[in-house]
C-alpha positions as CSV (number, residue, x, y, z in Angstrom):
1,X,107.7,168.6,67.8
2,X,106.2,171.4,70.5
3,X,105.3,169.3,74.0
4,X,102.2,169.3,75.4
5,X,103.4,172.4,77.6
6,X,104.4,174.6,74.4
7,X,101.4,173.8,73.0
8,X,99.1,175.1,76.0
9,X,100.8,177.9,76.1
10,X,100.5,178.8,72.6
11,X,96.5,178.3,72.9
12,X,96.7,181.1,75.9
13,X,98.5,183.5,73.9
14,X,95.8,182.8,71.1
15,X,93.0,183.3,73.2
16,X,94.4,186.3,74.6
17,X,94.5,187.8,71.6
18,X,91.4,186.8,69.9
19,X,89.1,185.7,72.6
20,X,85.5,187.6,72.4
21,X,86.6,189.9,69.6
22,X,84.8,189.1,65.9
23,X,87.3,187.8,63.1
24,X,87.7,190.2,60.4
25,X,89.9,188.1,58.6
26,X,89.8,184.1,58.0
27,X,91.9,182.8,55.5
28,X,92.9,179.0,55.6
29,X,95.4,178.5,52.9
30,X,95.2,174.5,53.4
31,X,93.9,172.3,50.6
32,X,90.0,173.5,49.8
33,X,89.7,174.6,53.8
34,X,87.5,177.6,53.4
35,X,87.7,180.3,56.4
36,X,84.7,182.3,54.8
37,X,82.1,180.4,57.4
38,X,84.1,182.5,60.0
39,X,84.2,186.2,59.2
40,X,82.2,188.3,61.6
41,X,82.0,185.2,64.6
42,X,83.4,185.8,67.8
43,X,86.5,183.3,68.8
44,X,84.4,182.0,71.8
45,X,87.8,180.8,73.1
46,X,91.0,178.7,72.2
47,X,92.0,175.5,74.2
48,X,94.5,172.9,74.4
49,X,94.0,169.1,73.6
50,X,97.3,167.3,74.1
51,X,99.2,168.8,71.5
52,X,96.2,169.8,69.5
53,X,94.7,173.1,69.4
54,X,91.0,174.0,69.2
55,X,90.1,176.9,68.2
56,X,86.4,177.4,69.3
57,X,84.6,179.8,67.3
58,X,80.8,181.2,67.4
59,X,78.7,179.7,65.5
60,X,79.2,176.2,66.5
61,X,82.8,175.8,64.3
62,X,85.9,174.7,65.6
63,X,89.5,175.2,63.7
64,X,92.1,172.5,64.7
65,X,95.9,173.0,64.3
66,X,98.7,170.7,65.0
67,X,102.0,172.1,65.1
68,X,103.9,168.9,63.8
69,X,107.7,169.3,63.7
70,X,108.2,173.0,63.3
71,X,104.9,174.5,63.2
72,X,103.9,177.3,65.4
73,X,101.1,180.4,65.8
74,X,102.7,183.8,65.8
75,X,100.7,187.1,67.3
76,X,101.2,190.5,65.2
77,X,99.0,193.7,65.6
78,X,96.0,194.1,63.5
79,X,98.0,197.5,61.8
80,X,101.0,195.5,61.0
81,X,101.7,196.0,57.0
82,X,100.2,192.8,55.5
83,X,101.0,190.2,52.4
84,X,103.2,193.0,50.1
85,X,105.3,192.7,53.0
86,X,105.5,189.5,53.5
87,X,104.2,189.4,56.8
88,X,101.0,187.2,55.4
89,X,101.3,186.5,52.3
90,X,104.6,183.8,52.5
91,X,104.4,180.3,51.2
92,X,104.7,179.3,55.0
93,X,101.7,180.7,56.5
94,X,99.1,178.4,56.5
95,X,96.3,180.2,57.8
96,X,95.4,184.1,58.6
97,X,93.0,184.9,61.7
98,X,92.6,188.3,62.0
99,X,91.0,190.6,64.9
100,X,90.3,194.1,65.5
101,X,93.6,193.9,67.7
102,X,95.5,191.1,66.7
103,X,96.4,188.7,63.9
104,X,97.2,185.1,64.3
105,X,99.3,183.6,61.6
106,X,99.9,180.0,61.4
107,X,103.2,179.3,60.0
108,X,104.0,175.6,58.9
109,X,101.3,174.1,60.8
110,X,101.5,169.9,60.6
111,X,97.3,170.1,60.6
112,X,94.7,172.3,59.7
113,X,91.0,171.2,60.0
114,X,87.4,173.3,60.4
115,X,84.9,171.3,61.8
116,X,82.1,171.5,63.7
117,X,82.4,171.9,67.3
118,X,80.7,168.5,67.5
119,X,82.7,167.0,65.7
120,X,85.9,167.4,67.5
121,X,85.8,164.1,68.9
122,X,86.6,163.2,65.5
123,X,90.1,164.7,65.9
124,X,91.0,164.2,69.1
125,X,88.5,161.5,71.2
126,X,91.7,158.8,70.6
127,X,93.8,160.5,73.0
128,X,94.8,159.3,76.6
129,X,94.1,161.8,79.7
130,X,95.7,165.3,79.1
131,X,99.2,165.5,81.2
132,X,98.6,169.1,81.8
133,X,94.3,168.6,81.3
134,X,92.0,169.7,83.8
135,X,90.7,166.0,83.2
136,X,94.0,164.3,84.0
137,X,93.6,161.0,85.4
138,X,96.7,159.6,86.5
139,X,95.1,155.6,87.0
140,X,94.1,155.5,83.4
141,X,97.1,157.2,82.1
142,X,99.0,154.2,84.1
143,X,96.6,151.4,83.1
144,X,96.9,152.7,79.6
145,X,100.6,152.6,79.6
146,X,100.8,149.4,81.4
147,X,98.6,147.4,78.6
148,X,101.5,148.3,75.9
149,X,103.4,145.4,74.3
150,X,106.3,147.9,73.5
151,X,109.1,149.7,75.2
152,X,108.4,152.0,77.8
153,X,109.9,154.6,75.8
154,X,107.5,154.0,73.1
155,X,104.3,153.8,75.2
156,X,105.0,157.2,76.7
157,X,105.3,158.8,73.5
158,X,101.9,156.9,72.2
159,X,99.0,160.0,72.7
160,X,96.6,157.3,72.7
161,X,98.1,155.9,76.3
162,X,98.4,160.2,77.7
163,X,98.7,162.8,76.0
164,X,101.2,166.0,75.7
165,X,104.8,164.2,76.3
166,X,107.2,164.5,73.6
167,X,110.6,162.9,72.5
168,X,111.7,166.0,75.7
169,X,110.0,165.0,78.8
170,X,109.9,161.0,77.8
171,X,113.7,160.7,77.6
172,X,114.3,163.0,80.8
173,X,111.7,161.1,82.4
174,X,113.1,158.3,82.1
175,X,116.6,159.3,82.9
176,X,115.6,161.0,86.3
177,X,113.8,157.2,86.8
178,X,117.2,155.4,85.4
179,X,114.8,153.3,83.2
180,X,116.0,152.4,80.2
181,X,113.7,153.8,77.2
182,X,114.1,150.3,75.5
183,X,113.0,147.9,78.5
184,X,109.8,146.3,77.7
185,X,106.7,147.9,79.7
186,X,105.9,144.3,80.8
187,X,109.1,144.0,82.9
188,X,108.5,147.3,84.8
189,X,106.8,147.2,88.1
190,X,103.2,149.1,88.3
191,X,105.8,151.3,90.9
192,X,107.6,152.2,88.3
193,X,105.5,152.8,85.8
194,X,103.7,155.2,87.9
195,X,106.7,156.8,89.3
196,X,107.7,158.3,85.8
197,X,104.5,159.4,84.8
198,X,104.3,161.2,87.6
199,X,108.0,162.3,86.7
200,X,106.7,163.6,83.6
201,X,103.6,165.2,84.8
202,X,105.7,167.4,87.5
203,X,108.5,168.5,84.5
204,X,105.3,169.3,82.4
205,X,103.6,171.7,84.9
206,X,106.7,173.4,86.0
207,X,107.6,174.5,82.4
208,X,103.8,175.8,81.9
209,X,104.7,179.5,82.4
210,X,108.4,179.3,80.9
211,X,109.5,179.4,77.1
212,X,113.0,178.2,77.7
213,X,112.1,174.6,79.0
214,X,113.8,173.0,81.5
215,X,114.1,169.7,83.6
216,X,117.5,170.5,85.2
217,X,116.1,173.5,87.6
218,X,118.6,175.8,84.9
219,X,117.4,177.6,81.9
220,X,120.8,178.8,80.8
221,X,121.3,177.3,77.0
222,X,123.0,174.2,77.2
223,X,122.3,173.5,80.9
224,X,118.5,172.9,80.8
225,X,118.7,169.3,79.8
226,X,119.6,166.0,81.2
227,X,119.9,163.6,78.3
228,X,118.0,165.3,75.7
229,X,120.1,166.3,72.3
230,X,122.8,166.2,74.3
231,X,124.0,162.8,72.3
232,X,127.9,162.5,72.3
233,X,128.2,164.8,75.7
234,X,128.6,163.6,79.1
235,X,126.1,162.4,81.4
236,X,125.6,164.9,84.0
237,X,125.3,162.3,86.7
238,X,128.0,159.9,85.8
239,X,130.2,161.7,83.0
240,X,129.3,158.4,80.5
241,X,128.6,159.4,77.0
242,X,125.0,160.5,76.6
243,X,123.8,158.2,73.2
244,X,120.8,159.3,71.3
245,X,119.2,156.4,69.0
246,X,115.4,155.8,67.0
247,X,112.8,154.2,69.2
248,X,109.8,152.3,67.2
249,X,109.1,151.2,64.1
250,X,109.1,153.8,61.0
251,X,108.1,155.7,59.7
252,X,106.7,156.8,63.1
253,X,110.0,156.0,64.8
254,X,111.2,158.8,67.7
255,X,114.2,159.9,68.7
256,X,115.6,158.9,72.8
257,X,118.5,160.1,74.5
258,X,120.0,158.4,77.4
259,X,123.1,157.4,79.6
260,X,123.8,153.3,78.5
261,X,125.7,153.3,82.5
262,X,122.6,155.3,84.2
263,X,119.9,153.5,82.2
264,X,121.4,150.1,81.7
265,X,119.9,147.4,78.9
266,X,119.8,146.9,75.3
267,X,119.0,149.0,73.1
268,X,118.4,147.3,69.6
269,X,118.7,150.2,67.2
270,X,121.8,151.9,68.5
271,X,124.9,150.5,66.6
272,X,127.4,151.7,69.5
273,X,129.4,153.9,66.8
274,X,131.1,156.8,68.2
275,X,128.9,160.0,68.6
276,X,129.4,163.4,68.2
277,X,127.9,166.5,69.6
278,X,124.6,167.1,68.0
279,X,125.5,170.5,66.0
280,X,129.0,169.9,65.8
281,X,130.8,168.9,62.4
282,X,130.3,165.0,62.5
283,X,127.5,165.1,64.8
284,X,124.6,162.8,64.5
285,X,121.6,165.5,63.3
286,X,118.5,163.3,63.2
287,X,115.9,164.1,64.8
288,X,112.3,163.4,64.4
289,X,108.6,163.9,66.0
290,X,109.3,165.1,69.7
């Protein structure tokens, strides 16, 4: 699932393109969603929400997208051939906004919702302080977090405690911290529970104006991560075999990486069995909700 980072920078490329220029085209091809209400509004502008995108439009709507596991938005020019091509018209585009300029199409998208502008809260007023929000507040983000019952691991990925870190920046946050992803939030000093919120909120900004994430200071393939999906590989600090393993209850269960001599403690749903590569034959492949 796209972090809180991809996410804002997929709303800037939207608005970009669409920002004070009238929709010629609105097609939402999501259950009875009806994109007629839109034709001839100006996109007033298109923001970021955590990992929720609101697209404000005039008129007093709002379209909301989620980009889920494999969702994204992709830019084409207005004069690109359309749906005999394919280029619109595949079973994987959800939804068709189209400028004088630019076309957005949403392919795959998780969610799809018009609403009223004031009704937004609706959609997103349960999440936690934006990581990357001009309304971050890093003492409620930490109080949040620190009223879990869970494991660390799982509170940072709970939106409703701070919103924007994925399965990414939670299990190299916690690395770079050597806290285990399993231990209980209770047993964790307020220190360190602030420490690795901040950890994430530093990895989080300094990705903001780079596709190729990274949290090692490299963005050459394979090099860019500490821990994360590089399960059955060895730790870059210690040379112990990086594990990856669910965290939570399903079906909203998350996959963690993380270095068992680096991050010592238990960690209930790992089996211990041998671990390949992820992508190699053999190689553990699942992987869910980042």
């Amino acid at each position: 699932m796209p972090e809180g980072d991809t996410v804002r920078r997929t709303a800037r490329r939207l608005h970009s393109a669409l920002a004070g220029q009238p929709l010629l085209r609105a097609e939402l091809r999501w259950g009875e969603s009806d994109g007629s209400p839109l034709v001839g509004r100006l996109t007033l502008e298109v923001v970021a929400r955590g990992k929720h995108l609101l697209h404000r439009i005039e008129g007093g709507w709002t379209l909301h997208s989620h980009l889920r596991m494999e969702g994204s938005w992709r830019i084409t020019p207005a004069s690109a051939p359309g749906p005999s091509t394919g280029r619109s018209g595949g079973p994987d585009v959800r939804a068709v906004l189209g400028g004088p300029e630019w076309t957005a199409l949403g392919i795959r998208l998780g969610m799809l919702d018009l609403v009223r502008t004031t009704q937004e809260s609706g959609l997103v007023g349960h999440l936690g302080p934006d990581v990357l929000g001009a309304d971050w507040d890093e003492d409620r983000a930490v109080a949040n977090v620190r009223a879990s019952t869970c494991t660390i691991g799982e509170a940072l990925l709970d939106q409703r405690n701070l919103a924007g870190i994925g399965t990414l920046y939670c299990s190299e946050s916690l690395f770079l911290q050597r806290i285990n992803p399993w231990k209980p939030v209770a047993e964790l000093s307020p220190e360190a529970v602030t420490a690795v919120i901040r950890r994430a909120h530093r990895l989080l900004h300094a990705n903001l104006q780079h596709a190729v994430q990274s949290t090692t200071g490299s963005r050459r393939r394979g090099e860019n991560a500490y821990v994360h999906a590089r399960s059955g590989r060895p730790c870059r600090r210690c040379g112990t075999t990086i594990r990856v393993a669910m965290i939570g209850d399903p079906p909203s269960d998350r996959t963690m990486f993380s270095c068992l001599t680096c991050q010592p403690g238990e960690r209930p749903s790992d089996p211990g069995t041998p671990q390949a590569p992820l992508g190699s034959a053999g190689g553990r492949g699942r992987r869910r909700k980042g």
